[in-house]
N, C-alpha and C positions, 0 to 999 in steps of 0.2 A: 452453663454446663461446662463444665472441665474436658478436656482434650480427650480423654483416654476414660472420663467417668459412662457407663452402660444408662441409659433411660432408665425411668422408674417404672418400668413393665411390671405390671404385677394379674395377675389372672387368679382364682379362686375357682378350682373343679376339686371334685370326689366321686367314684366310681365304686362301685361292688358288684360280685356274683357271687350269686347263687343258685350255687351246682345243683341243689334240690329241684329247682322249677329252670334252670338252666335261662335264668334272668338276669341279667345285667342291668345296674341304674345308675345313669348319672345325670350330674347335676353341676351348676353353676356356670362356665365358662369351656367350652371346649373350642380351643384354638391350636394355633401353630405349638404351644409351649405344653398343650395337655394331650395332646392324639397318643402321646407313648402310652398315658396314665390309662387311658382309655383302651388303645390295644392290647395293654399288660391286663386287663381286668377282663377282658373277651378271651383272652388267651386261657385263662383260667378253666374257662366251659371251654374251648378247643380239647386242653388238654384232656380234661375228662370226659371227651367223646362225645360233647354236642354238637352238634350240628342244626340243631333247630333253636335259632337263640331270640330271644326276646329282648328288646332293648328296652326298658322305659325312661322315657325324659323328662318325665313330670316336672323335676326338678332343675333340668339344664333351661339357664335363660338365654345365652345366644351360639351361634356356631357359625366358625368362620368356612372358609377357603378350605383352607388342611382338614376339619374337620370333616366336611363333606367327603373330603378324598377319601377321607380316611372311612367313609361309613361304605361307599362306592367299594373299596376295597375289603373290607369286609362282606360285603353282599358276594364280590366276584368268589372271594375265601369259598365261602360258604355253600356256592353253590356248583364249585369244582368234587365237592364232598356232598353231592346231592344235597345239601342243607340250605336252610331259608333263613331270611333273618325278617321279625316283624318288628318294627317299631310302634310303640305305645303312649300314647299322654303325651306329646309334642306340644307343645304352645302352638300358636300361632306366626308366631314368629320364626319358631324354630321350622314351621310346618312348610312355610313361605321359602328358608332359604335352602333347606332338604329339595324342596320340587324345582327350586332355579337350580340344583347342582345334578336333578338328576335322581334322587336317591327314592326310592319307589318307599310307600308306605309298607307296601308288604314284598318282597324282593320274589322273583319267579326261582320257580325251580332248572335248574342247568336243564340244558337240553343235550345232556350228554344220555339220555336212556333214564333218569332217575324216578 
């Protein structure tokens, strides 16, 4: 590797919502390099007023570090807006490193009154 050349990092995620069923899916890799991509696509149902969002992962094969934060932070989002977030179709894998970070299958409702 050359002085100043970047590693061959390369990750493969794709995300979507749908503001109809206020569902979010992704898929492939969500790491340090894909949390925006993933944020950007929950933001979507943020902005048009969900609050109760559905994630499914069916298609997501693993998740790092960031990723978990990232799902953590979403839950806290969500449930500052009395809103919940449920996660759907996890692997195994995926399902393993969600409950080592913490991220609940089905997020509690704030306990602000809601």
């Amino acid at each position: 590797m050359k002085e100043h050349e970047l590693p061959n990092w390369h990750s493969t995620f794709a995300a979507n919502a749908d503001v109809a069923t206020s569902t979010a899916h992704a898929g492939g890799e969500l790491d340090l390099l894909t949390v925006d991509l993933l944020w950007g696509t929950i933001d979507v149902l943020l902005r048009a007023g969900h609050y109760h969002v559905t994630l499914d992962l069916a298609e997501l094969s693993s998740v790092d570090h960031a990723g978990v934060r990232l799902l953590v932070a979403l839950q806290h989002s969500l449930s500052t807006h009395c809103g919940e977030l449920t996660i759907i179709n996890a692997r195994p894998s995926v399902r393993d490193a969600l409950e080592r970070g913490q991220v609940a299958a089905r997020s509690l409702l704030s306990e602000q009154g809601c």
